[in-house]
N, C-alpha and C positions, 0 to 999 in steps of 0.2 A: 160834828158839823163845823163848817168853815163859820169863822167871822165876818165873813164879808161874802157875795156872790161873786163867784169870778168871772169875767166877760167870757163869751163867745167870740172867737175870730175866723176869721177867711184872709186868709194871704196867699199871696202869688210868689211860689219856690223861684219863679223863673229859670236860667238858666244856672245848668251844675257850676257855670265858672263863680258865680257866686257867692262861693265855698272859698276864694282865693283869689279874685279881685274886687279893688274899689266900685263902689256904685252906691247912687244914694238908697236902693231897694236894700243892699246889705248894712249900710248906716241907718236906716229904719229900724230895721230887725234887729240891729245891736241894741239901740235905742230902747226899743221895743221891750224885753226880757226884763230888764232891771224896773221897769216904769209899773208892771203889773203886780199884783197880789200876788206874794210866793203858794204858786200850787203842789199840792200834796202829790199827784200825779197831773200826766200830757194825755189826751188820749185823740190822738189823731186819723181823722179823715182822709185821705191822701189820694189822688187821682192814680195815682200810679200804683195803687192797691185794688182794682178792681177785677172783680170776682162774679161768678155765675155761687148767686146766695153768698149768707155773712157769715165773715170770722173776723173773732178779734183776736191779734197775738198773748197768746200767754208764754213767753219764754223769759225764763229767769235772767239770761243777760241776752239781748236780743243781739245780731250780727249788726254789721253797717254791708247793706246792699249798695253796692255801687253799678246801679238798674241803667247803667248810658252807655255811648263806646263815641270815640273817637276826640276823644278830650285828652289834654297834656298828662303823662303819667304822676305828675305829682298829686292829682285828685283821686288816683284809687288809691295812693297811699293813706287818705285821710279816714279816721275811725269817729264814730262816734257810741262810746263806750257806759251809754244812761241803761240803768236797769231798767227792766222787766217789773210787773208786777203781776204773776199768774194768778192769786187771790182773787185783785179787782177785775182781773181779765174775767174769771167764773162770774163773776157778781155780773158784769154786764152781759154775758150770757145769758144769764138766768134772765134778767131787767127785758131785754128785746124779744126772748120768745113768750115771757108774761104777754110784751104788746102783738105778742102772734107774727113776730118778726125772729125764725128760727134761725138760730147762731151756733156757731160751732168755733170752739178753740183752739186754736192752732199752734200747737208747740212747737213748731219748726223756724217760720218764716221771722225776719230779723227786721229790720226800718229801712223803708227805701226810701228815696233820695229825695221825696215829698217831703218826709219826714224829719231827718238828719242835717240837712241842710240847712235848713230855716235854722231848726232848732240849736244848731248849733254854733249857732250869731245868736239865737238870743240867749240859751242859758249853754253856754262854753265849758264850765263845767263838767256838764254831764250830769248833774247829780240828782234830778226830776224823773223818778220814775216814769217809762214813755209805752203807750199800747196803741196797738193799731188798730181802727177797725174798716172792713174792706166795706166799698163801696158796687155795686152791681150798674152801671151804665146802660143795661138790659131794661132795664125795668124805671118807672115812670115816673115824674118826678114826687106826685103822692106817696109812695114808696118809699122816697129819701126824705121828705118832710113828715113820715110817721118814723123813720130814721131817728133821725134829731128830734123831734120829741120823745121819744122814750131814752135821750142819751141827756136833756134835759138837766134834769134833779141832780145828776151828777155837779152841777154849777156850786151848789149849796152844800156839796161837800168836799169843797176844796179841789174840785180837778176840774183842770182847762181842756175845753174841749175846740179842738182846733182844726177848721180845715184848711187845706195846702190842695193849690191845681194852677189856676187862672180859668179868669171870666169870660177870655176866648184866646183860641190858641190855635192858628192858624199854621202852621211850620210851612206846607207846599206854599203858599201865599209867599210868606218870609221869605224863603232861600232863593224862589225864584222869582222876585218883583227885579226889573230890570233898574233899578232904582235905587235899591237898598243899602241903607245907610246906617253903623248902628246908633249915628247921631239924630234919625230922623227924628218925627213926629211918627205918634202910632195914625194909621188910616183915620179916617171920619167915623167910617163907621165902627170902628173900636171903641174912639170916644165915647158918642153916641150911645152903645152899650152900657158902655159900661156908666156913664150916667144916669140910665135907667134904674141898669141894673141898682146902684147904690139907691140913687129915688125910692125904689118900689119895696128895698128891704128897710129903709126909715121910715117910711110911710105906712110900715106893714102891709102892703095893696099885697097878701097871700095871693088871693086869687090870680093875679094878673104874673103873680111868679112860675104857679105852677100851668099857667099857660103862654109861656115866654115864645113861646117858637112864632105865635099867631097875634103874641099884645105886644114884645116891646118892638 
């Protein structure tokens, strides 16, 4: 058992240039790695891991997915080379279909860019065993909030459990606002959200989370 509980987090990968240019989102996450409790493993949530039903990676050295296109070639150069942990990977298997949430292991698939990226501003290394588990977008958000409760307990034994996406992600909006600046401000209603959104997960308001579409 850990000595300490290690926080839960939600970060925004944003985009891949991230990996190799300046921004204060990549001076956060630098920031970020060194300031926390050294975790025993990562086991990451990832937007860009989503699946019809759950797996989590178990591969002894997972690949670096470079899951984009149309970015300078020095980013698919870039590896991020953190082991695998197939052990913990079973263990959490086992933990979600206990909660009647049935999971499957995946020896194949490696970290995609949810994952690597972040992580790779905060511990540079590599050296924090990292596991994925896929998320389903199908399905509701009670679904992903019996998710994260049975991924829970993991806290108190040393592994960070992290998710990586963003709180709204608009790209058709982006590319073609006649406007766009990448010095703007984000829209109103971005703010707005996402102020909410942060509100209503301090405040614990569950209910008004899992019915976001109609409360915030």
């Amino acid at each position: 058992m850990a000595d300490e509980r290690m926080p839960t987090l939600f970060i925004s990968h944003g985009s891949p240039m991230m990996a190799t240019e300046d921004s204060a989102a990549r001076r956060f996450l630098a920031d970020l790695g060194p300031a926390l409790p050294r975790p025993r493993a990562i086991v990451v949530l990832s937007a860009h891991h989503d699946d019809a039903g759950l797996a989590v990676t178990g591969v002894e050295r997972p690949e670096t997915i470079h899951d984009f296109g149309g970015f300078p070639r020095e980013l698919y150069a870039l590896t991020y080379p953190a082991p695998g942990d197939p052990r913990l990977a079973a263990d959490i298997a086992r933990r979600l279909a206990a909660a009647k949430l049935p999971t499957e292991v995946d020896s194949r698939r490696g970290l995609d860019h949810g994952a690597w990226i972040p992580l790779s501003l905060m511990y540079p290394l590599a050296d924090v065993p990292v596991l994925q588990v896929s998320i389903d977008s199908a399905q509701t958000p009670e679904y992903h909030f019996a998710l994260g409760r049975a991924l829970r307990p993991l806290r108190d034994e040393g592994v960070l459990v992290l998710g990586s996406g963003g709180a709204t992600h608009n790209l058709r909006l982006y590319f073609f606002a006649a406007d766009r600046d990448e010095r703007s401000p984000p829209p109103e209603w971005v703010e707005a959200f996402n102020e909410w959104l942060a509100g209503a997960v301090e405040e614990r308001r569950f209910d008004e989370l899992l019915r976001w579409v109609t409360r915030a």
